[in-house]
N, C-alpha and C positions, 0 to 999 in steps of 0.2 A: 504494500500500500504506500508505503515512505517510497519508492520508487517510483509510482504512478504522479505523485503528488511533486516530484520532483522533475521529472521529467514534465509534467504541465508547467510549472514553475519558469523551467528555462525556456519552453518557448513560448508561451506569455514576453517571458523576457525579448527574444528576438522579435517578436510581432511588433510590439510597441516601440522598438525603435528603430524597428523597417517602416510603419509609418509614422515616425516623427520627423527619421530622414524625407520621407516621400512631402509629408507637409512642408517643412521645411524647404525643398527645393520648388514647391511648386509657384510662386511668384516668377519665378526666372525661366517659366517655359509662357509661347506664345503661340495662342490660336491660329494667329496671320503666318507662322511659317518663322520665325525672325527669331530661333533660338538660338545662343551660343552653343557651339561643339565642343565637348571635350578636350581638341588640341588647343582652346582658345583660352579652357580654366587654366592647361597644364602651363602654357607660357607665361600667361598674365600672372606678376607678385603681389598686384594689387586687386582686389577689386571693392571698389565703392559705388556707392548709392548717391546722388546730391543735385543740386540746380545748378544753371549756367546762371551767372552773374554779372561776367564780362566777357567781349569776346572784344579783340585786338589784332589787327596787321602788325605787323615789324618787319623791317628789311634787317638784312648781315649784314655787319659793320662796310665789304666791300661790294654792298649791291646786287649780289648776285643769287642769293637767296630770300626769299621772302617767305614770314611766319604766322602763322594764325596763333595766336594765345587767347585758350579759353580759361577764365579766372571760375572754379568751384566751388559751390558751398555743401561741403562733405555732410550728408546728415548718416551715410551710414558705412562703416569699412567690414565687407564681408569676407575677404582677404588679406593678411597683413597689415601693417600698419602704416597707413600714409603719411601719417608724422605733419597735421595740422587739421584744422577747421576748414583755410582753403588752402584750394593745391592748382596746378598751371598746369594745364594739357597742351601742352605744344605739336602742331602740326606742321612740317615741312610742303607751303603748297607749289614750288616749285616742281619739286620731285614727282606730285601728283602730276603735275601739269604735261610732265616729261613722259610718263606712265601714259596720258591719256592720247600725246602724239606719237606713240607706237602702234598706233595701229590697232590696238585692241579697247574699241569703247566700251568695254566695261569697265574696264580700271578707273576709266573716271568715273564713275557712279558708285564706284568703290569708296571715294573721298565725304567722307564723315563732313556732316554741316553741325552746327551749332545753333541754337536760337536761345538770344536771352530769355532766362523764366525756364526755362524748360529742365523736364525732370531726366535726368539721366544712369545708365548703370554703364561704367566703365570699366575695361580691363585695363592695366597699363604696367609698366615698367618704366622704370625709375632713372633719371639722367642719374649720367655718373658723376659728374661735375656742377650740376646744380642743383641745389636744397631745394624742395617743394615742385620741382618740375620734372614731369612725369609726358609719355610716349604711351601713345595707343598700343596695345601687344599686337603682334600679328599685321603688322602695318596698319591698313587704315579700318579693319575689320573689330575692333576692338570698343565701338561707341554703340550703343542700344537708346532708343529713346523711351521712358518708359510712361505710357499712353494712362489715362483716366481709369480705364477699367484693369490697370496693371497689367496688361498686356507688353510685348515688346516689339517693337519697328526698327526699321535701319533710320527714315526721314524723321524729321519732328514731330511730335504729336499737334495737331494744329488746334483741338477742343484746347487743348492745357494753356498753348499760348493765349489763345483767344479768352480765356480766364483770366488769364495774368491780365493779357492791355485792359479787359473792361475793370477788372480790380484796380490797376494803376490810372487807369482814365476817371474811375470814382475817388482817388485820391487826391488826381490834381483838383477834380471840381472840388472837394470839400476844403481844399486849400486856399483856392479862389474866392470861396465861399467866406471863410473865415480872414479871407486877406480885406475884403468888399465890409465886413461888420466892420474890422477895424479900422478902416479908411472912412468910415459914417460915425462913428463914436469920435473919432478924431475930429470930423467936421464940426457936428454939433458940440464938441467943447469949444474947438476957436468962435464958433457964432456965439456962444454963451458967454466967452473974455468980450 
C-alpha cells in the first residue's frame, strides 16, 4: 500500500510541474504563427519583456555606418540579467540595407521596426564594450511585438499604439486644459489689482 501511495505521490509530483512549465510558457507562443524557435532561446543571454520609449538614428563617428537606438523600459527579464531598468537595443541599419540589395527581398522585411509605446519581448546579446547596450540575437530575428491579446507578431501591434497616442493625446488636452484655468485665474486677479 506505502508503495501505491508512493508511487501516486511522484507523479502527482511530475504532473504538476509539466503543467506549470506548460503555463508558464504559454504567453510566449502565438496564434498568428510568430513564435520564437528554440535556436532563438539557445542564442539569446537575455531575454526581456518592456516598452519602447525612445527610438534614435546615429551615424559612426566616420559616416559610414548609420544606427537605430531603441531606449527600453524593462518591466520584465525572463533571461539573465540585463543589468538596468532601461537598456539600448542597437541596430546596425546599414548592414540591413546591404542584406536587402543582395538580391534577396526578404532580408529586408527581416529588419525589426520599433514604435514608440509599444510593448515588446526581446532576445538579445550583450555589447562587449558597452554597458546597457544590447544586439538583437540571431541578427534581426530577435524582436516580437507583443499584441493586446498577448499574442506575438514580427510588425507592431497597431491596437496598442493607437492606445498609447489616444492616452497621450488625452494628456496633452488635460494639460491645455489646466494651462487655459491658469491663464483665467491669472487674468481675473490682474483685472481685480
Amino acid at each position: 500500500m506505502n508503495k501505491k501511495l508512493f508511487n501516486i505521490a511522484i507523479l502527482s509530483l511530475f504532473l504538476s510541474l509539466f503543467l506549470a512549465a506548460q503555463t508558464h510558457a504559454a504567453p510566449l507562443r502565438s496564434p498568428k504563427g510568430d513564435t520564437p524557435d528554440n535556436s532563438l532561446y539557445r542564442k539569446a543571454k537575455f531575454i526581456i519583456k518592456g516598452k519602447v520609449k525612445q527610438i534614435r538614428n546615429k551615424r559612426s563617428f566616420n559616416g559610414d555606418m548609420t544606427f537605430t537606438r531603441t531606449t527600453i523600459a524593462v518591466s520584465e527579464e525572463l533571461k539573465g540579467k540585463a543589468g538596468g531598468k532601461t537598456i539600448i537595443v542597437e541596430i546596425q541599419e546599414k548592414e540591413a540595407d546591404e542584406e536587402a540589395e543582395s538580391g534577396d527581398p526578404s532580408l529586408a522585411d527581416k529588419r525589426p521596426q520599433f514604435e514608440k509605446g509599444e510593448d515588446v519581448l526581446l532576445f538579445l546579446t550583450r555589447s562587449f564594450w558597452r554597458k546597457n547596450v544590447y544586439y538583437l540575437a540571431d541578427s534581426h530575428s530577435g524582436k516580437y511585438s507583443i499584441c493586446p491579446d498577448d499574442s506575438l507578431q514580427r510588425e507592431p501591434c497597431f491596437e496598442t499604439l493607437a492606445e498609447e497616442e489616444d492616452i497621450n493625446e488625452e494628456e496633452v488636452q488635460n494639460e491645455e486644459k489646466h494651462a487655459e484655468d491658469d491663464n483665467s485665474s491669472t487674468q481675473s486677479e490682474a483685472e481685480n489689482n
